[in-house]
N, CA, C and O atoms as CSV, one atom per row, in Angstrom:
chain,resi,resn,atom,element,x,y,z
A,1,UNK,N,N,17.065,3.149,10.380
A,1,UNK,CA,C,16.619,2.977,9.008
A,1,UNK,C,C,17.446,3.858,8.083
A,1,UNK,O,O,18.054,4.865,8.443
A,2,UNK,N,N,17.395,3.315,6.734
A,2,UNK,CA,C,18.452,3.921,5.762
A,2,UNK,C,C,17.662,5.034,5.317
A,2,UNK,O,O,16.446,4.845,5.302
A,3,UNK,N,N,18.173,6.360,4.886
A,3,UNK,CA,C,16.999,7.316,3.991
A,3,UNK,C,C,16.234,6.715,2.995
A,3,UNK,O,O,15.004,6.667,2.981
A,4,UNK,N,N,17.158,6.161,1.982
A,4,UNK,CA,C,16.052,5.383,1.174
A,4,UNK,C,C,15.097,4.298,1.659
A,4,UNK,O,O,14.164,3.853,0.991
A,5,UNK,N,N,15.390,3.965,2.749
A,5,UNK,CA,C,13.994,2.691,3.255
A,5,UNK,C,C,13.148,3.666,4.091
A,5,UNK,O,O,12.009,3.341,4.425
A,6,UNK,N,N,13.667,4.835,4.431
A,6,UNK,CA,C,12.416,5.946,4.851
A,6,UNK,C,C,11.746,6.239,3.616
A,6,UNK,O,O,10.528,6.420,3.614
A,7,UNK,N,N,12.460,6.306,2.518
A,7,UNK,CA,C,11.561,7.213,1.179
A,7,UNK,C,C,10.977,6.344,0.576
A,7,UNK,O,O,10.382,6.691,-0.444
A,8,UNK,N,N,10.948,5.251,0.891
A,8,UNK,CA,C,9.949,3.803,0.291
A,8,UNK,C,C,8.947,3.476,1.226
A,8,UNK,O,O,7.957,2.777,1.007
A,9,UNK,N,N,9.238,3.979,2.198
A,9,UNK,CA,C,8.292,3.158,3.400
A,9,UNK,C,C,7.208,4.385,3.903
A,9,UNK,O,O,6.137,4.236,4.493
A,10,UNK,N,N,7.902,5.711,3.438
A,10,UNK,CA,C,6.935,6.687,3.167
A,10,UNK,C,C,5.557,6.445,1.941
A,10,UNK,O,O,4.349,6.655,2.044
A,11,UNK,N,N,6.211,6.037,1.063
A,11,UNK,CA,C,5.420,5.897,-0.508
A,11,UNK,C,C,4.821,4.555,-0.076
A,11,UNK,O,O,3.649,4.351,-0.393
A,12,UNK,N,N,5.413,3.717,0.538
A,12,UNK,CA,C,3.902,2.805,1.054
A,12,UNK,C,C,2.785,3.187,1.668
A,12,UNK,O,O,1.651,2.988,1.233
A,13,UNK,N,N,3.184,3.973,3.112
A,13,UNK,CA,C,2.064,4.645,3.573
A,13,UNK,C,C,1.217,5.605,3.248
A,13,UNK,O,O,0.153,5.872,3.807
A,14,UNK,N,N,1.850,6.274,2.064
A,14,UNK,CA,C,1.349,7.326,1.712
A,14,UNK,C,C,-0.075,6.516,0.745
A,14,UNK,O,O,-1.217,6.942,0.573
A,15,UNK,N,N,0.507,5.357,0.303
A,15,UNK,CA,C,-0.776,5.078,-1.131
A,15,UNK,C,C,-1.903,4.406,0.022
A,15,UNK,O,O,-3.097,4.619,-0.187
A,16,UNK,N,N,-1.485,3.575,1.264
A,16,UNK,CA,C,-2.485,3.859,2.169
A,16,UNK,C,C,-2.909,4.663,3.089
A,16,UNK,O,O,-3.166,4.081,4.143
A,17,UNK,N,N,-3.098,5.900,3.090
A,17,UNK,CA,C,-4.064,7.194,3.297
A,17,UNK,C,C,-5.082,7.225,3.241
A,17,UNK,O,O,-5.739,7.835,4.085
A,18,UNK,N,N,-5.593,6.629,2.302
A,18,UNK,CA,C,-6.953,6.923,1.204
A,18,UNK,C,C,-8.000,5.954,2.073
A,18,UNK,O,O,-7.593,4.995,2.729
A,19,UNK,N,N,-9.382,6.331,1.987
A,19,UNK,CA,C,-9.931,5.171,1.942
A,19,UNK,C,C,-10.761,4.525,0.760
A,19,UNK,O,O,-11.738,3.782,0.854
A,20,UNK,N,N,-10.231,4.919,-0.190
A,20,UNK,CA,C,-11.115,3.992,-1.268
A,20,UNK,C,C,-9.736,3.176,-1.653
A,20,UNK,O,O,-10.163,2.091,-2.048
A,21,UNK,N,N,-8.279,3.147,-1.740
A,21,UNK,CA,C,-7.515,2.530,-1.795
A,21,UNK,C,C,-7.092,1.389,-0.278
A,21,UNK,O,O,-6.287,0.460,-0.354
A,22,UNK,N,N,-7.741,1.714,0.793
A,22,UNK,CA,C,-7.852,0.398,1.875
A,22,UNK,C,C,-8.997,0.006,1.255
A,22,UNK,O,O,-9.031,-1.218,1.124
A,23,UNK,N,N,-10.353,0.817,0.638
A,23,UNK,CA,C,-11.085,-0.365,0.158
A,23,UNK,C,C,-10.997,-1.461,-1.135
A,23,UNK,O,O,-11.503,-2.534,-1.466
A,24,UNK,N,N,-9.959,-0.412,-1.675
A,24,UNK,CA,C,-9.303,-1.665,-2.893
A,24,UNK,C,C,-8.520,-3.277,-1.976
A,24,UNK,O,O,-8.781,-4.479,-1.938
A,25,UNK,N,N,-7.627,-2.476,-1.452
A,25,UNK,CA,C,-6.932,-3.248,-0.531
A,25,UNK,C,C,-7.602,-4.292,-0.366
A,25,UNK,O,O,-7.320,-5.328,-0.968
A,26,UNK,N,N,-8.921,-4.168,0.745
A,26,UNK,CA,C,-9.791,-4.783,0.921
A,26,UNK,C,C,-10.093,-6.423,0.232
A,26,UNK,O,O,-9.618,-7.520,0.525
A,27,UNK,N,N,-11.296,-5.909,-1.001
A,27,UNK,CA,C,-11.265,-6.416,-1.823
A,27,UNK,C,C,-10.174,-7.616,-2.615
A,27,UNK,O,O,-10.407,-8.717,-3.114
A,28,UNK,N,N,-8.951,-6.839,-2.461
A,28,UNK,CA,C,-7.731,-7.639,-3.538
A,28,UNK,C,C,-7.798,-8.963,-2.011
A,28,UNK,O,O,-7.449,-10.081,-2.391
A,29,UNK,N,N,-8.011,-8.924,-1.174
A,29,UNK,CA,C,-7.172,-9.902,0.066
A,29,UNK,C,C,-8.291,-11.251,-0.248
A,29,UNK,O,O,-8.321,-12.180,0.559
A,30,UNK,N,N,-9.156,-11.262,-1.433
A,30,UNK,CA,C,-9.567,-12.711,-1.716
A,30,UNK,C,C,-8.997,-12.988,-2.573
A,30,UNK,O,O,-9.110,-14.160,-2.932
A,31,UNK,N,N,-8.098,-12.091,-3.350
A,31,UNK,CA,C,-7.292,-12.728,-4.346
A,31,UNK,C,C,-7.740,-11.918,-5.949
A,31,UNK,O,O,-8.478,-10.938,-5.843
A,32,UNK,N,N,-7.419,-12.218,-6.978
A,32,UNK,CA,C,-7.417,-10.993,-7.841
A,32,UNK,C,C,-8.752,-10.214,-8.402
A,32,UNK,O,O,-9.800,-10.745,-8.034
A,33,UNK,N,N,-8.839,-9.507,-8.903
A,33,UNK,CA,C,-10.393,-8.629,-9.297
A,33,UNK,C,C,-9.883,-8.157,-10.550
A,33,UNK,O,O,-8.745,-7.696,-10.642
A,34,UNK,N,N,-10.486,-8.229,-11.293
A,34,UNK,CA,C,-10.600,-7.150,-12.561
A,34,UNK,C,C,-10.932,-5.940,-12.729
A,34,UNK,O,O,-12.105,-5.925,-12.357
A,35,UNK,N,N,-10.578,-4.609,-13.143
A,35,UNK,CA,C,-10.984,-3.221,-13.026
A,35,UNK,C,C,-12.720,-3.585,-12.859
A,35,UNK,O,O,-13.370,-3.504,-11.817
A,36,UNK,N,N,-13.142,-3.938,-14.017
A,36,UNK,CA,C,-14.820,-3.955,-13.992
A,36,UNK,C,C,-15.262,-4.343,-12.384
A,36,UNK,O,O,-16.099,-3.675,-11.776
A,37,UNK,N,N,-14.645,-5.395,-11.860
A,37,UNK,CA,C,-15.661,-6.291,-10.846
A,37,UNK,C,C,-15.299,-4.921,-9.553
A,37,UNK,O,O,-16.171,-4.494,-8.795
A,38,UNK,N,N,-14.259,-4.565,-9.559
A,38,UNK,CA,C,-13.635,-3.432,-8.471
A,38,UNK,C,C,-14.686,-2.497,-8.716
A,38,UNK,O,O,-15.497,-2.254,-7.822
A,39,UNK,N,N,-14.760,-1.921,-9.888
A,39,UNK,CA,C,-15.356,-0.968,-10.416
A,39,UNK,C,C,-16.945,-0.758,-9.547
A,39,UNK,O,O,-17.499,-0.026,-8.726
A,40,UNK,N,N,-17.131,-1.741,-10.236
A,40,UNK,CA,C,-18.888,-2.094,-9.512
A,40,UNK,C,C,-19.142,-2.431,-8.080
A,40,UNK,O,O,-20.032,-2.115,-7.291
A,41,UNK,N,N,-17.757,-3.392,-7.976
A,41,UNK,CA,C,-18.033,-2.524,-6.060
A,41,UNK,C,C,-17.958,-1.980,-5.081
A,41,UNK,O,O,-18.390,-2.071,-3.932
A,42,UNK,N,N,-16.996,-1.029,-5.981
A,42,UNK,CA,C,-16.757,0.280,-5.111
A,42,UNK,C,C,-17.716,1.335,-5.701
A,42,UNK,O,O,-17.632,2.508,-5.338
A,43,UNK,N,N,-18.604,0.938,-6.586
A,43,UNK,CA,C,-19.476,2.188,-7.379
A,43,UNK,C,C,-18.485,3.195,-7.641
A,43,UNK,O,O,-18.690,4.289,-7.114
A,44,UNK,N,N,-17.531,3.067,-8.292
A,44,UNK,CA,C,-16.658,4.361,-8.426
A,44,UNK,C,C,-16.263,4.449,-10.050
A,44,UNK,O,O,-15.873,3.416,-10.595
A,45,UNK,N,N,-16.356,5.552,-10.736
A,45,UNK,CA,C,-16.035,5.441,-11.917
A,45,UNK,C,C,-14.539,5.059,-12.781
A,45,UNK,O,O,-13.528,5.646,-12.397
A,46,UNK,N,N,-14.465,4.432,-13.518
A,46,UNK,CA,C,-13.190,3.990,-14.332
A,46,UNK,C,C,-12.080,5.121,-13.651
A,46,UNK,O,O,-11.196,4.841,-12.842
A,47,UNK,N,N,-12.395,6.506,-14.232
A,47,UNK,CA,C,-11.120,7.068,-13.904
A,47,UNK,C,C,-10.313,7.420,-12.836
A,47,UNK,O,O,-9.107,7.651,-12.758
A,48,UNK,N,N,-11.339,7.415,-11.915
A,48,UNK,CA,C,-11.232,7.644,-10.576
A,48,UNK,C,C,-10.322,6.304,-9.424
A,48,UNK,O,O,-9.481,6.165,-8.536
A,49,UNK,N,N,-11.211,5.650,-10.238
A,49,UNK,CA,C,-10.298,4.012,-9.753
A,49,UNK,C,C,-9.100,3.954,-10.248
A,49,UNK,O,O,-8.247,3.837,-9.368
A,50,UNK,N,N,-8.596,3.998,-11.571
A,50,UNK,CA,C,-7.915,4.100,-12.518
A,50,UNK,C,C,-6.417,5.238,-11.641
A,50,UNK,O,O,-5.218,5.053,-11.428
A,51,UNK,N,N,-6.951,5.852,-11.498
A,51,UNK,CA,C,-5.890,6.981,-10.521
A,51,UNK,C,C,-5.501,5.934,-9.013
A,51,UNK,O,O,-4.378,5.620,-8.619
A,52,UNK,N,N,-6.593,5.637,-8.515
A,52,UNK,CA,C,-6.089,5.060,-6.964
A,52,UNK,C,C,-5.461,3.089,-7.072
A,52,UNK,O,O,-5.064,2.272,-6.241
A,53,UNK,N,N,-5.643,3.081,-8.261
A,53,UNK,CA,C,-5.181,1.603,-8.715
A,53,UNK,C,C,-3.627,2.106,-9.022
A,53,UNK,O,O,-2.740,1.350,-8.625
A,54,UNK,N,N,-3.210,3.406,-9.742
A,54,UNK,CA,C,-2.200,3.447,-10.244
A,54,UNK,C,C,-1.318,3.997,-9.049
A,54,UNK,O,O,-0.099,4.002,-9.221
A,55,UNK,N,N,-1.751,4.386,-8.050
A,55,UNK,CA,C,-1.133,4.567,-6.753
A,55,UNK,C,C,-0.599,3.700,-5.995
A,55,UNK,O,O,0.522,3.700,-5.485
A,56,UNK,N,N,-1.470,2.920,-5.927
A,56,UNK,CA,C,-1.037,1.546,-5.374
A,56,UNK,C,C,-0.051,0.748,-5.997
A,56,UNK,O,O,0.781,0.159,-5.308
A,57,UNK,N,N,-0.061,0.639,-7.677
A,57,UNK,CA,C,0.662,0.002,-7.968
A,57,UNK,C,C,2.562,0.586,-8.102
A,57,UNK,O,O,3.536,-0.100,-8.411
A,58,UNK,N,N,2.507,1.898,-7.772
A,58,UNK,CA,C,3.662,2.649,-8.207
A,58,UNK,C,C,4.231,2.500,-6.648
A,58,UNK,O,O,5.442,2.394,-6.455
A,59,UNK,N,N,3.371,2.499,-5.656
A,59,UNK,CA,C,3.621,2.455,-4.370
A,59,UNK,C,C,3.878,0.603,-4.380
A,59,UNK,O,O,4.641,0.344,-3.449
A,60,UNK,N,N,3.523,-0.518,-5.042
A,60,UNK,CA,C,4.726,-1.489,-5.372
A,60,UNK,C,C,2.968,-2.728,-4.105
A,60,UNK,O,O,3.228,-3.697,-3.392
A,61,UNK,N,N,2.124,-2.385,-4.231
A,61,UNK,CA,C,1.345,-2.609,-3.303
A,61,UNK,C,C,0.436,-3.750,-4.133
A,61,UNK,O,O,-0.247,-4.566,-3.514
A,62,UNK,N,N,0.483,-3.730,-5.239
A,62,UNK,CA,C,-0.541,-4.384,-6.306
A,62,UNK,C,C,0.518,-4.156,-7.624
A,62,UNK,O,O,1.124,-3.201,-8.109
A,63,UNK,N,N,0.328,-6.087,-8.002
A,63,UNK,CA,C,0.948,-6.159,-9.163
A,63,UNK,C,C,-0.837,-6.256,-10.311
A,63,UNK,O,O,-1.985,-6.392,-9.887
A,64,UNK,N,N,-0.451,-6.145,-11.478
A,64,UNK,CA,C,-1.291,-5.828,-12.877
A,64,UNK,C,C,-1.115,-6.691,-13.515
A,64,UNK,O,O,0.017,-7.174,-13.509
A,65,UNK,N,N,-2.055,-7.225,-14.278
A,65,UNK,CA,C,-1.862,-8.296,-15.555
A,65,UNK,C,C,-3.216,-8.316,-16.612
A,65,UNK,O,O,-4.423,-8.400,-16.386
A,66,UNK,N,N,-2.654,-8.233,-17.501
A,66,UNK,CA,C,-3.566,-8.019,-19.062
A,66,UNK,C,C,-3.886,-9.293,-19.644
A,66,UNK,O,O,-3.123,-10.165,-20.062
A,67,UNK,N,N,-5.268,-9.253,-19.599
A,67,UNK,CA,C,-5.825,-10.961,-20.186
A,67,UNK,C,C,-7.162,-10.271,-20.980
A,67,UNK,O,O,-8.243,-9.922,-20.505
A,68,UNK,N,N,-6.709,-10.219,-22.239
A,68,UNK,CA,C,-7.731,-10.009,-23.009
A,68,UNK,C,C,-8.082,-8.281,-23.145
A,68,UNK,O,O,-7.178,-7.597,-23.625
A,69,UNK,N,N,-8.851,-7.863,-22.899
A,69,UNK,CA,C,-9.114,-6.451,-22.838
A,69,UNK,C,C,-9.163,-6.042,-21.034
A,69,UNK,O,O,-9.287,-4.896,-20.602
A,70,UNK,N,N,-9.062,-7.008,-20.381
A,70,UNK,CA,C,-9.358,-6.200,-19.371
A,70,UNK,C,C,-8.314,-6.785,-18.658
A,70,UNK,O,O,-7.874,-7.925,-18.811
A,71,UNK,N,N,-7.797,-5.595,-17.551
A,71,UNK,CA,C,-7.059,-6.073,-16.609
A,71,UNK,C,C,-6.942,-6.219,-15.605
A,71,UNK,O,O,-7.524,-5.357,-14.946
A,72,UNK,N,N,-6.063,-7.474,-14.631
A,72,UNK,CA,C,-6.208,-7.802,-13.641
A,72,UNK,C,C,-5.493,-7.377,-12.352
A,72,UNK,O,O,-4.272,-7.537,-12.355
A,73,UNK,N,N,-6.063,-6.857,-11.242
A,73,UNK,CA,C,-5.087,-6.482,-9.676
A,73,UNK,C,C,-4.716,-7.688,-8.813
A,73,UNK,O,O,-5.607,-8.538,-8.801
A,74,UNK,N,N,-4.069,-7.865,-8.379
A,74,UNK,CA,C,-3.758,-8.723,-7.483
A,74,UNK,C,C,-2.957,-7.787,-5.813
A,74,UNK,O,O,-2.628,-6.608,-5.692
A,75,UNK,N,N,-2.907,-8.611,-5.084
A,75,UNK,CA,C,-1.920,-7.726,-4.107
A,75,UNK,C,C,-0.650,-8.514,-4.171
A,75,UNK,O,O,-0.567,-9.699,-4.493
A,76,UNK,N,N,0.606,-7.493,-3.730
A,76,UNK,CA,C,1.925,-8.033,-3.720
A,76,UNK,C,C,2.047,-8.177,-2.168
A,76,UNK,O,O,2.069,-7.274,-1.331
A,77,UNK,N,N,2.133,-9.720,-1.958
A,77,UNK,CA,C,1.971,-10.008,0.012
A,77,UNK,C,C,3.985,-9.263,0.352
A,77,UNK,O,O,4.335,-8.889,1.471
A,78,UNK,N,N,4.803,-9.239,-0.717
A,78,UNK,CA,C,5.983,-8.604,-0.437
A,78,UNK,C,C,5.940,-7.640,-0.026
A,78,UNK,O,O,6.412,-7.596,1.110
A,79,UNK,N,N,5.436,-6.380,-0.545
A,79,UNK,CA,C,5.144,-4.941,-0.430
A,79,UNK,C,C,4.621,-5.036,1.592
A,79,UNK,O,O,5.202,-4.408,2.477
A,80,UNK,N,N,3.478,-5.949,1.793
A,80,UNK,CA,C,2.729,-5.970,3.059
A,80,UNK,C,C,3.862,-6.440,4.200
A,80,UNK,O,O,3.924,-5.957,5.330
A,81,UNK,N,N,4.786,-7.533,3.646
A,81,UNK,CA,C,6.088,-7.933,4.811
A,81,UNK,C,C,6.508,-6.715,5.067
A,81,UNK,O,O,6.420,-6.176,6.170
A,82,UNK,N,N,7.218,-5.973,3.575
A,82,UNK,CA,C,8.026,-4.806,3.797
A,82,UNK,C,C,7.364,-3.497,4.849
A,82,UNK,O,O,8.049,-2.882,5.666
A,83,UNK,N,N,6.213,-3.313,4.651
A,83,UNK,CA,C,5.540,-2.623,5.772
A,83,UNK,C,C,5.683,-3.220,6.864
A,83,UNK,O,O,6.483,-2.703,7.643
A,84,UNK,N,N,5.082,-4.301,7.238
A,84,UNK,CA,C,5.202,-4.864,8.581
A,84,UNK,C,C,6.544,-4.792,9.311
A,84,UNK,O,O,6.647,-4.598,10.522
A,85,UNK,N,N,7.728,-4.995,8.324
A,85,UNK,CA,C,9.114,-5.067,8.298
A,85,UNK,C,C,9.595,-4.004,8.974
A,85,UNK,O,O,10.545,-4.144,9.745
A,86,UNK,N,N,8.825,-2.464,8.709
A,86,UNK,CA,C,9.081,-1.091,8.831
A,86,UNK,C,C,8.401,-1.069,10.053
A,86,UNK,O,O,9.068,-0.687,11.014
A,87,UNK,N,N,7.277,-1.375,10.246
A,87,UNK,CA,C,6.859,-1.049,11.605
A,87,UNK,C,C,7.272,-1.733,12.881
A,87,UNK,O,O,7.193,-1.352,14.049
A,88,UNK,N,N,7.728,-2.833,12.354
A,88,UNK,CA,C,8.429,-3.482,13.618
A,88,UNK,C,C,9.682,-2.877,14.101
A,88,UNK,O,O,9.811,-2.877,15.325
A,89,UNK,N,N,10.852,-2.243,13.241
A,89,UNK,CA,C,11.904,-1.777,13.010
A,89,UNK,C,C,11.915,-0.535,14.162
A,89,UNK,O,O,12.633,-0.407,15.153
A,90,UNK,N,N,10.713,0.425,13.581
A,90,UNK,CA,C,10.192,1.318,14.365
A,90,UNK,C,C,9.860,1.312,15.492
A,90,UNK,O,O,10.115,2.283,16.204
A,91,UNK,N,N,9.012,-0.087,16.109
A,91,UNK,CA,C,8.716,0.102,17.055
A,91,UNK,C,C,9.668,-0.266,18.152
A,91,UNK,O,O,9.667,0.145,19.312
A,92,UNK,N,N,10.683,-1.329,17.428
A,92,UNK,CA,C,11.665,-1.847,18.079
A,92,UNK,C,C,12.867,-0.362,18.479
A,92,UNK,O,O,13.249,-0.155,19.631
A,93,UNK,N,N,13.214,0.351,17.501
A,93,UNK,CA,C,13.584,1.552,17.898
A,93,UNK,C,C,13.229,2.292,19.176
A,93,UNK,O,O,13.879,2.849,20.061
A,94,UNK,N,N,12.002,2.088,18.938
A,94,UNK,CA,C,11.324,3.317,20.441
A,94,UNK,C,C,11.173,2.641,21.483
A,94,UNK,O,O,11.418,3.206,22.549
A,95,UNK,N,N,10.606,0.857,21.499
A,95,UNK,CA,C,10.739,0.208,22.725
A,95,UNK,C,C,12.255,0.035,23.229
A,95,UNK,O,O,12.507,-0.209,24.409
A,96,UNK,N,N,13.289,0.188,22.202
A,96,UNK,CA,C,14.413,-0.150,22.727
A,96,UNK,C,C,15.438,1.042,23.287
A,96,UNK,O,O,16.609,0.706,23.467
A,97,UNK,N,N,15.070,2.350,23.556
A,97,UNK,CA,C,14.948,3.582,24.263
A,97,UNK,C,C,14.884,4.265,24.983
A,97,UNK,O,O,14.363,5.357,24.756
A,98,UNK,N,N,15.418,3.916,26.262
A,98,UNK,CA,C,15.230,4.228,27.461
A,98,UNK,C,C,14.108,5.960,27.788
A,98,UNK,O,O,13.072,6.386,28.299
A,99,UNK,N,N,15.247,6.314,27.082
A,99,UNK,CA,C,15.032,7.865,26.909
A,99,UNK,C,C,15.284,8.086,25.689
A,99,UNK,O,O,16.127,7.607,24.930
A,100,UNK,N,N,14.092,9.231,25.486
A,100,UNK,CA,C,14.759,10.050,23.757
A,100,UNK,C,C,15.299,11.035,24.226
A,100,UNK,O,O,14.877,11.768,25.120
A,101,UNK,N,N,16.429,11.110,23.542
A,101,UNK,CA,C,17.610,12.331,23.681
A,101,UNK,C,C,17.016,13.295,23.099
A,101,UNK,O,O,16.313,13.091,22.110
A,102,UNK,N,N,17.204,14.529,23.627
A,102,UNK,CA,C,16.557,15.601,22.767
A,102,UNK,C,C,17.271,16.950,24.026
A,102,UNK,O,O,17.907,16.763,25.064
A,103,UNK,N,N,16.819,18.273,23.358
A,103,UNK,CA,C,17.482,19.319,23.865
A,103,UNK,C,C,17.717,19.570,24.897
A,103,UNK,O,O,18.814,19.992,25.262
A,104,UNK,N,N,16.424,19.308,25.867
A,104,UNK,CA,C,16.783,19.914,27.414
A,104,UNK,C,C,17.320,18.954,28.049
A,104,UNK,O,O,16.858,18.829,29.183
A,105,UNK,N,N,18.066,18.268,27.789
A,105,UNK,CA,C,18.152,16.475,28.897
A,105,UNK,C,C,17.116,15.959,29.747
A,105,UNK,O,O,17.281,14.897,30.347
């Protein structure tokens, strides 16, 4: 892997850490929600959501769209290949490995 597809594929995993952002996650996989409807069912207040929505979206995980006063989440299924993309990469690395080289032989 390139450094920069480590430093992206870090900032994916990193915005899933959380669990009120897998429970956004969650949620978005019927398709889009509005802050309010999220809001109410995660019982979590505006700002608080507002922070783990903006994580996700900087982490490239959920695209945004403005209809009226309120706005809408969706998930980006790109962002989810690109993970999957990374973990296969990875695992293909270590299954393909006889041995890991390292200090003592």
């Amino acid at each position: 892997m390139l450094t920069q597809d480590l430093a992206r594929t870090a900032r994916l995993f990193h915005a899933l850490s959380d669990e009120t952002r897998l429970r956004i996650l969650e949620l978005l996989r019927g398709g889009e929600h509005c802050v309010c409807d999220l809001s109410a069912a995660l019982e979590a207040q505006q700002s608080r959501l507002s922070f783990h929505l903006r994580t996700l979206k900087e982490a490239g995980l959920v695209s945004d769209r403005r209809q009226g006063r309120w706005i809408y989440y969706g998930l980006k299924p790109s962002a989810l290949a690109e993970m999957h993309a990374a973990l296969q990469s990875l695992r293909d690395e270590i299954l393909g490995t006889e041995s890991v080289p390292g200090c003592c032989g």
